[in-house]
N, C-alpha and C positions, 0 to 999 in steps of 0.2 A: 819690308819691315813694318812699314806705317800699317798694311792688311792683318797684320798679326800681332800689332797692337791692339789694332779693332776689334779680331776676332776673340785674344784675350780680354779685354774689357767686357764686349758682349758676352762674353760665358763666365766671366765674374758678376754680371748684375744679373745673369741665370741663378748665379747659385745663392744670391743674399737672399732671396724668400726664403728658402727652404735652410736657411743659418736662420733667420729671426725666426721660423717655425718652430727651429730645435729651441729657443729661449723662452720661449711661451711659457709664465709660471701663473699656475690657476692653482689659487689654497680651496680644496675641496674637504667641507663637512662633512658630518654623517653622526647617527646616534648610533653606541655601541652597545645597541640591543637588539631583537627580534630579527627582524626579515635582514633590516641595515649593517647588523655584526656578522652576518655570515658573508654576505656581498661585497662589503668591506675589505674584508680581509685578504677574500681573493682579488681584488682590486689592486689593494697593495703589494700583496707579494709576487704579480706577474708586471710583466713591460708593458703593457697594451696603451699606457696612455704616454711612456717616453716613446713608443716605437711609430703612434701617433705624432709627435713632436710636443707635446707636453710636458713639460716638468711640474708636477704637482707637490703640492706640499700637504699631507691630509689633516686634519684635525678633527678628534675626538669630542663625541658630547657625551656625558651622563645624562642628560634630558632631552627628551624624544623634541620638544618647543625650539631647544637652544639654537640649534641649526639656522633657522629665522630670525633670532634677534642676534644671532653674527650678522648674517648678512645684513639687518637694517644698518650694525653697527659697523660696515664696511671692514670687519675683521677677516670673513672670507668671502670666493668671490662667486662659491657654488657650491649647491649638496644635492646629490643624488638622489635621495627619496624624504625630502621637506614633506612634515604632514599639511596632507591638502588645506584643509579647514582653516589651519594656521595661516598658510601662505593665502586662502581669499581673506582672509581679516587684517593682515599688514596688508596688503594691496588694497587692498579700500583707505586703510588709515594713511595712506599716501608713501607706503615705504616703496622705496623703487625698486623691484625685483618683476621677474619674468619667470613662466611655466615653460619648458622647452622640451619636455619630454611627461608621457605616464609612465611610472616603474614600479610601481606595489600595487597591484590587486587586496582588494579586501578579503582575503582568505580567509576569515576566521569566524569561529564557533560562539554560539552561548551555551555556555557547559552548566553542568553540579555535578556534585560529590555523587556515585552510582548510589550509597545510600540515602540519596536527599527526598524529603515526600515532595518537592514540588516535582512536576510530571509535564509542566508548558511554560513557555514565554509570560502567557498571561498572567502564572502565579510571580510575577519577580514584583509583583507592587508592593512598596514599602518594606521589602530589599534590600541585603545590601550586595549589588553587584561588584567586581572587577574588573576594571580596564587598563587601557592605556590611560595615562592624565589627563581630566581637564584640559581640554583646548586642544586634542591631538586629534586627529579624524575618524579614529578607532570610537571614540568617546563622539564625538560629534554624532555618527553614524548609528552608532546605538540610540545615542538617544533619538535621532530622526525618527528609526526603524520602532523603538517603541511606544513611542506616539502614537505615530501613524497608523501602524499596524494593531497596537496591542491598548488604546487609550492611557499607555502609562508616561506621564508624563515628567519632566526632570528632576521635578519637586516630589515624584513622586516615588521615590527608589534612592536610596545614597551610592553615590559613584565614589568607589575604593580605587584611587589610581595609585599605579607600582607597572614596572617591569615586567617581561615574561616571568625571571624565574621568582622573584616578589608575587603574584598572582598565583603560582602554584604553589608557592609554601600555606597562604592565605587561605586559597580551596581548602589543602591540608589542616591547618589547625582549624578550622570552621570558623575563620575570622571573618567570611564573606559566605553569602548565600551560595552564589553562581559566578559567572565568570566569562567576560569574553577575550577567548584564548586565538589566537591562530593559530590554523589546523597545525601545522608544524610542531607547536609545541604539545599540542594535544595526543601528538603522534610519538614524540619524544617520552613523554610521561610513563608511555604504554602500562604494565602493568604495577608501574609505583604508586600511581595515584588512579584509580579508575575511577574515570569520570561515564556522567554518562550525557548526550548530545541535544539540545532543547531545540536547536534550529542553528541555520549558519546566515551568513550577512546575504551571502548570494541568493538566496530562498527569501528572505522577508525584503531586499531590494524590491525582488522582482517583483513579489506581491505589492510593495508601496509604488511602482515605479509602474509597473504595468509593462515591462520592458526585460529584455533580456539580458541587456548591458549587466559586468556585475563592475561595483564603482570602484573606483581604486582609495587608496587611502595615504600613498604616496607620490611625490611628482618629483621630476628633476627640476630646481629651480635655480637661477642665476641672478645677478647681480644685473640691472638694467646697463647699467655702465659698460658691464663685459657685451652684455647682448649683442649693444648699440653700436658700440666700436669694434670690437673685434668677432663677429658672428663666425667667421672661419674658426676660429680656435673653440668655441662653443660646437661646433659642428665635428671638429677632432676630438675632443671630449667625448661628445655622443657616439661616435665611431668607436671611438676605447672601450665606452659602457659595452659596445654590442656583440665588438668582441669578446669583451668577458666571458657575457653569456653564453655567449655561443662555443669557446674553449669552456667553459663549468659546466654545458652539457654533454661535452664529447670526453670530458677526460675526470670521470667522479670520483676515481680513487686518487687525484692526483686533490683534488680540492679538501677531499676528505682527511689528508694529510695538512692542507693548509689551515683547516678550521680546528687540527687538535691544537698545531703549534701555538699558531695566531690567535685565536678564540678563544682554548682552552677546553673546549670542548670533549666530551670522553668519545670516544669511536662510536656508539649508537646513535648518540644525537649527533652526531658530524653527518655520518649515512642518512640517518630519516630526514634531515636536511637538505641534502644533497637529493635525494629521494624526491624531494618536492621543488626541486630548483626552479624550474622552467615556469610550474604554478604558481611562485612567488614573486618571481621576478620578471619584469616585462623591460622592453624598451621603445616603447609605440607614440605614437603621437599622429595620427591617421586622423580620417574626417570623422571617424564613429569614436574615437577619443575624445576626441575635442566636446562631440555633440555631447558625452557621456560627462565629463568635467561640467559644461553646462547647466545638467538637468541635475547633477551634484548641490552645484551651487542654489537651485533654485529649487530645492528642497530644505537643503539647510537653514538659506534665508526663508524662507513660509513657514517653517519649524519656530523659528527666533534663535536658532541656535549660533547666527553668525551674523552680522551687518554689514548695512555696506552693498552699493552697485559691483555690479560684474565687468572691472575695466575692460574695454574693446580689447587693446593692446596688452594685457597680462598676458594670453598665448604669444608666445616668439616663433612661429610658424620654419622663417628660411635657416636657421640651425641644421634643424630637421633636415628638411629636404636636400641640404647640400653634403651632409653628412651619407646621403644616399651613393654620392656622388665618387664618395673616398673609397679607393681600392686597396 
């Protein structure tokens, strides 16, 4: 009798991890626009982060920024594609957050109206472009790339920030010159608004960069707190994200129903979406990441467009790697 007390006991304190695994509750952000509203939404409406042991709570931003100042403000504990830019400039101002993954490639275009006489990048001086807002990485990255690349500098052009679909009403009524769109939505647009293509981020990277990396402009980022203490559940997290992906590439008409319900989305734009999944969406965090987040930052800061050292410890490295690990 005493053996099979034992042996009960020993298979009840087998089973308490995998019970506090199921309680694990992480409030995850997200802005409910561009790349972050379609990935979203299939986030939400599959299991992959309860069946992880996750109980997540998600929270909505109107503002591409906000996501960042939750976490400074310990409201949530992690957003999946925090714009880059944002997250090195609260990490320098001493907010305690961690990069734990790259998730957003910089997909995106400098457009105009097919009938605009400008003809290159070089014509956008004194300007008025469309971006993403002030402070997002989209707007960061432009302006690096026009610098660099093109002598136009941030004084030297007005940056119109708004939304994806704020940006193409804007192109529309000639409220802005040009426009930097991602491709997604450029693809969306198709024949309502023809635009026509000045260059994309990937192309004048390369030219400023001298490299082939193309940069990202979204990271998954966390709560140091979470990091530090619970890196397994930050690891199950990342296992959820990767699943996603990886069921939103194998099953497109199933997502393409998610994004009308959830998103709102009409059936074309849901497809041309879906269409560009795997381009939009990453979940990497490799040595040629990291390098690539780097030479990000140390553009940005030679630009003046961000301040602030590159803390050693902002990348959270063993999330990752153990996330490798989950079957």
């Amino acid at each position: 009798m005493r053996k099979l007390i034992i042996a009960a006991a020993l298979a009840a304190s087998a089973v308490l991890p995998v019970a506090a695994h199921s309680a694990d509750k992480v409030r995850i952000g997200y802005w409910t626009s561009g790349v972050s509203l379609g990935y979203g939404s299939v986030l939400e409406a599959k299991d992959f982060l309860a069946e992880r042991g996750v109980e997540a709570e998600f929270v909505h931003f109107p503002d591409v920024n906000a996501p960042i100042r939750a976490l400074a403000a310990g409201s949530i504990d992690l957003a999946f594609g925090a714009p880059l830019a944002g997250v090195f400039s609260s990490a320098a101002e001493g907010v305690p957050i961690k990069i734990f993954a790259a998730t957003q490639p910089a997909d995106v275009q400098f457009v105009v109206p097919a009938d605009s006489p400008i003809q290159s990048i070089d014509e956008l001086k004194g300007k008025k472009v469309g971006m993403s807002p002030a402070g997002s990485s989209v707007a960061v990255i432009a302006s690096a790339v026009l610098e660099g690349n093109h002598r136009i500098k941030a004084n030297d052009f007005s940056l119109v920030g708004g939304n994806e679909a704020r940006l193409a009403q804007f192109l529309a009524q000639k409220q802005v010159d040009a426009a930097a769109l991602r491709s997604v939505t450029v693809a969306q647009l198709g024949d309502e608004l023809k635009l026509r293509r000045l260059g994309s981020f990937a192309e004048e990277w390369k030219t400023l960069t001298q490299s082939d990396a193309l940069p990202y402009i979204g990271v998954g980022t966390v709560s140091a707190k979470l990091a530090d203490s619970q890196p397994q559940t930050v690891a199950r997290v990342i296992a959820a994200l990767r699943d996603t992906l990886a069921w939103g590439d194998a099953h497109p008409d199933e997502v393409v129903a998610i994004l009308k319900k959830s998103a709102n989305l009409p059936e074309n734009d849901a497809r041309v979406y879906v269409g560009q999944w795997s381009a939009m969406n990453r979940l990497s965090f490799e040595p040629q990441d990291l390098e690539t987040l780097r030479r990000e930052h140390q553009v940005f800061t030679d630009a003046g467009l961000i301040k602030g050292e590159l803390k050693p410890d902002l990348f959270t490295t063993d999330p990752y790697a153990q996330s490798k690990n989950l079957k």
